[in-house]
C-alpha positions in Angstrom: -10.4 -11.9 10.5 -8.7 -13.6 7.7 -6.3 -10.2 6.8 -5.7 -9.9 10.2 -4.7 -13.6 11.0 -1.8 -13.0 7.9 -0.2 -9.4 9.1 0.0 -11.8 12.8 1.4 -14.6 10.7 3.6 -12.1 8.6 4.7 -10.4 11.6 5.5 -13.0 13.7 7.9 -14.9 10.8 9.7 -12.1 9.8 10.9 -11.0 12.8 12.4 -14.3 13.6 14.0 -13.7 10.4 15.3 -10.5 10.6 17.4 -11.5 13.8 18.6 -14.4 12.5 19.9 -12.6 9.2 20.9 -9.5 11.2 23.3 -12.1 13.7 24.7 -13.4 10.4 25.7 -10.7 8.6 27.5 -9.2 11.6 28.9 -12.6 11.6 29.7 -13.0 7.8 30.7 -9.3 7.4 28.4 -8.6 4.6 26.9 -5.4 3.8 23.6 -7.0 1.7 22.7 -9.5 4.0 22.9 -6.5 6.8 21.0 -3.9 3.9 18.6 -6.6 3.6 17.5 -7.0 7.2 17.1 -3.4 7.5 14.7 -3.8 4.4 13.2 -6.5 6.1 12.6 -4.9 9.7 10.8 -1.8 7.7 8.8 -4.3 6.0 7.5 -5.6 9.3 7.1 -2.3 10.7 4.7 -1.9 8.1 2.7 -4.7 8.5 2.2 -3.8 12.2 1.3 0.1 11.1 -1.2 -2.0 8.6 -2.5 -3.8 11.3 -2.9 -1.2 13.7 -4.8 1.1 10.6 -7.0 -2.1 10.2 -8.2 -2.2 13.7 -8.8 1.9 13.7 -10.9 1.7 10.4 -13.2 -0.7 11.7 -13.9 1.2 14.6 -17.6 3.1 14.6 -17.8 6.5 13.7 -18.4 9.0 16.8 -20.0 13.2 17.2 -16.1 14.0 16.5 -14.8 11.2 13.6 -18.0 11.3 11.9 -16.9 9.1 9.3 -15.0 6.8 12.0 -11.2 6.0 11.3 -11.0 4.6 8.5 -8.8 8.1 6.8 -5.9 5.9 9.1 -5.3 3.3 6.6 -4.5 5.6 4.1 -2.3 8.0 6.3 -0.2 4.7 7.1 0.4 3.6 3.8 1.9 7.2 3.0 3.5 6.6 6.8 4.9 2.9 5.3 6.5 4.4 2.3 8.5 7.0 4.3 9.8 4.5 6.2 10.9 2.6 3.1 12.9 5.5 2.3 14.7 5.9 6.0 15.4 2.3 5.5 17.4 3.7 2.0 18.9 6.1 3.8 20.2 3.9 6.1 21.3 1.4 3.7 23.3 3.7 1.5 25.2 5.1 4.3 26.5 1.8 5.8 27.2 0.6 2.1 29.5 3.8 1.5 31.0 3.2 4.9 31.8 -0.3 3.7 33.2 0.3 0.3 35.6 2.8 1.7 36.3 -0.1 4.4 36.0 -3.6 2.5 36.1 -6.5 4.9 36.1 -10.1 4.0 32.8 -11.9 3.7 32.1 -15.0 4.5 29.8 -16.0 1.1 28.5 -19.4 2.4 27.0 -17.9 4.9 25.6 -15.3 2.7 23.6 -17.7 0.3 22.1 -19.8 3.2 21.0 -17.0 4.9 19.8 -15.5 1.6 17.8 -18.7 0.4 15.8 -18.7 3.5 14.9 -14.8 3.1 13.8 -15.9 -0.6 11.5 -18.8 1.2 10.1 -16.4 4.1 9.7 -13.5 1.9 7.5 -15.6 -0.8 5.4 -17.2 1.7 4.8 -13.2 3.0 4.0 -12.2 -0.3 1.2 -14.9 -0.9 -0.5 -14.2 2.6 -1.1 -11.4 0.9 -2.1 -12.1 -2.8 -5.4 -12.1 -2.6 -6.2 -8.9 -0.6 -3.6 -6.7 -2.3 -6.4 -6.4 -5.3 -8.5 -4.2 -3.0 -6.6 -2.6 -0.9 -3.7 0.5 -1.3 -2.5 -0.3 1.9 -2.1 -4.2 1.8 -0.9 -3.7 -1.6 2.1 -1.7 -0.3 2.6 -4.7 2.2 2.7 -7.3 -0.9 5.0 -5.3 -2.8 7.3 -5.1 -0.1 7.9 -8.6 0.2 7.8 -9.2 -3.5 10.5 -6.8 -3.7 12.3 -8.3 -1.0 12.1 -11.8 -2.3 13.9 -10.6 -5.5 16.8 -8.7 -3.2 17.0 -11.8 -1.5 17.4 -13.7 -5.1 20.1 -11.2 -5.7 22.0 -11.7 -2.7 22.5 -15.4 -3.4 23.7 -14.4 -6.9 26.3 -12.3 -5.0 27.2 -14.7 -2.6 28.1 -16.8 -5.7 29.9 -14.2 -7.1 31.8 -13.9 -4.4 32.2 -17.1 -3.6 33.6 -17.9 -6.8 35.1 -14.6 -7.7 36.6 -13.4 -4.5 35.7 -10.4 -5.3 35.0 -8.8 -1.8 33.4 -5.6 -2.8 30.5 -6.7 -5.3 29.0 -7.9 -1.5 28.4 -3.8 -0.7 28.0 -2.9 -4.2 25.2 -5.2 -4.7 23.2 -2.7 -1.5 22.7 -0.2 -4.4 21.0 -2.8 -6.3 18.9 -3.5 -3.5 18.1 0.2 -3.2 16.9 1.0 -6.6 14.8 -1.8 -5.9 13.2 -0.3 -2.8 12.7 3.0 -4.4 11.5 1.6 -8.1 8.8 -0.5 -5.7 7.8 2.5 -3.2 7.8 5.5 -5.7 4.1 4.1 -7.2 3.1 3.5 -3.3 4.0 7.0 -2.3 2.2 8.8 -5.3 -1.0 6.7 -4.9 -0.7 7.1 -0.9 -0.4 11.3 -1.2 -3.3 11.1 -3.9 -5.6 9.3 -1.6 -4.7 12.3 1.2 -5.3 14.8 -0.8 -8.8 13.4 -1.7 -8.1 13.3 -5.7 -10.1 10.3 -7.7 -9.0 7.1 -6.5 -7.1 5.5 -9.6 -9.5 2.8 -10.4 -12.7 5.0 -10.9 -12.9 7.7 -14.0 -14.5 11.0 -12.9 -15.8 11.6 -16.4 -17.0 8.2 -16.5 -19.0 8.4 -13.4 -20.5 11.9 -14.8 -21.7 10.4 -17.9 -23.2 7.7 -15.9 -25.0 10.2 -13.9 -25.9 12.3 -17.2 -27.4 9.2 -19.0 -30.2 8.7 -16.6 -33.5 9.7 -18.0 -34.8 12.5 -15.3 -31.2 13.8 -15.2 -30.7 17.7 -17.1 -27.6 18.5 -15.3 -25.0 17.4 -13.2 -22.9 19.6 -11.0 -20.6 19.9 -8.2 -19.4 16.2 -8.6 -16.5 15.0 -5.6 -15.3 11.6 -5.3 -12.5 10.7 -3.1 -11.3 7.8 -1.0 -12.6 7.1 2.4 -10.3 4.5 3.6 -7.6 2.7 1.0 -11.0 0.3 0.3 -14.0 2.8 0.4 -14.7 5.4 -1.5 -17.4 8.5 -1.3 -19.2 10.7 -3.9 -21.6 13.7 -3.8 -23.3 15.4 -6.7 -26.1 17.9 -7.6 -28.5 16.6 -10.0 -31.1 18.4 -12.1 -33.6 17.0 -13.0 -36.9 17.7 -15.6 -39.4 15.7 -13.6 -40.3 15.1 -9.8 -38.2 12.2 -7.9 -38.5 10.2 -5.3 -36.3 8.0 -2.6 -36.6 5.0 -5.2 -35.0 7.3 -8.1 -31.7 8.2 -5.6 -31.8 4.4 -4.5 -31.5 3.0 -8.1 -28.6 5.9 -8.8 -26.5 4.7 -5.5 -26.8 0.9 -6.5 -25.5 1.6 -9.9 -23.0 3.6 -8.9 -22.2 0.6 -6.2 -22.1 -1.8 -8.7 -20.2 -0.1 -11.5 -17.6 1.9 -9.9 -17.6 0.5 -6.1 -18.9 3.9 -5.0 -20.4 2.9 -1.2 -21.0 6.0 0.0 -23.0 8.2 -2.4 -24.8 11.5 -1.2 -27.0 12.5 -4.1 -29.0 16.2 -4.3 -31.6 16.8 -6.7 -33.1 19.9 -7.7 -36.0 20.1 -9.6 -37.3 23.2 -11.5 -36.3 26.9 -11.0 -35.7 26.8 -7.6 -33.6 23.6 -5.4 -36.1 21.5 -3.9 -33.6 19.1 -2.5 -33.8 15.4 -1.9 -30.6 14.1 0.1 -29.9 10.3 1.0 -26.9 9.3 2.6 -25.7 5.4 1.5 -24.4 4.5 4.8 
């Protein structure tokens, strides 16, 4: 309730934002304060894709989506970082167009409108501080808006610049600045987010880790066929094969799936163990 109560509160500020900075670089003629509202209206498009892939995950699994939804928040965090990269697109082009058209800008303008983003974009940020620890998908949110607080530092800088200088064309110059720092922020988001699709190891568990874990324990002779992968951007799933020299019981897979809770945050463990020459299996599901 809390997470969903900041992506409102995040959503809601930011588009009032984005139109007001959107009216005033039309107004002021400048190319970053423009760049950075585009930045800024992909930024709340994610949190409203965020939202949306919150609402799906919680939703209870059925005969066809066994597992429920929750695959959606990490499709929308690879969905997020393609939009970053439209938003580039988009940004570079109107920036060429203006370098080969310079305009006068009006630069007071420019670092008002600019302070506020730096204010609105903070306060974004911290909604977010805490849940960005746990989560690929609020993570990408957070960076966003970290990133965009320092674009909206640098347009203040350029505004003074200009200001000062009257150097016209350091306003659209700046819009390259502004996307390195879009890229530099989304490249990490994009390779974690296809990981996570392609079921590899989520980054904050160590396969080899986890299998000497599993090897340690007492009964254990063998361990084989050993998945993990993410369920959602906050859950993750393993099954294994174990071996064992003695007979087991439910207590023995029980102990296993709370260690593996505790140590790794592995919820969802499906353990089968074979004992002897032929597989007398034992399955448990941690639900």
């Amino acid at each position: 309730m809390r997470l969903g109560n900041a992506l409102k509160t995040g959503i809601a500020i930011n588009i009032v934002f984005i139109i007001f900075e959107a009216l005033f670089g039309f107004l002021s003629n400048s190319m970053a304060l423009i760049a950075d509202a585009g930045h800024n209206l992909s930024d709340v498009l994610a949190l409203v894709f965020s939202w949306i892939a919150i609402i799906l995950s919680q939703r209870k699994a059925t005969l066809r989506y066994t597992y429920g939804l929750r695959r959606s928040t990490i499709l929308v965090s690879l969905l997020n970082t393609i939009i970053l990269l439209v938003a580039v697109a988009f940004i570079v082009y109107e920036t060429v167009d203006r370098l080969r058209n310079p305009v006068k800008i009006d630069a007071g303008n420019v670092i008002i409108v600019a302070a506020v983003g730096i204010v609105i974009n903070g306060f974004t940020a911290w909604l977010f501080l805490k849940d960005q620890k746990r989560d690929l998908n609020i993570r990408s949110a957070f960076v966003h808006f970290i990133a965009d607080t320092l674009v909206s530092l640098g347009v203040v800088v350029t505004g003074v610049i200009v200001a000062l200088t009257g150097i016209q064309w350091f306003d659209p110059a700046i819009s390259f600045v502004i996307v390195g720092v879009i890229l530099y922020s989304s490249y990490h988001l994009l390779i974690d987010s296809v990981n996570l699709a392609l079921d590899a190891v989520p980054d904050h568990i160590d396969l080899q880790d986890v299998k000497q874990y599993l090897e340690s324990v007492p009964e254990v002779t063998d361990v084989h066929d050993l998945h993990i992968w993410a369920l959602s951007t906050t859950e993750t799933a393993l099954t294994v094969h174990l071996k064992t020299v003695t007979r087991t019981d439910t207590a023995f897979i029980t102990g296993i799936q709370q260690q593996l809770q505790e140590r790794y945050g592995i919820g969802h463990a499906t353990i089968q163990v074979e004992y002897g020459e032929t597989a007398g299996a034992v399955e448990n599901v941690c639900n």
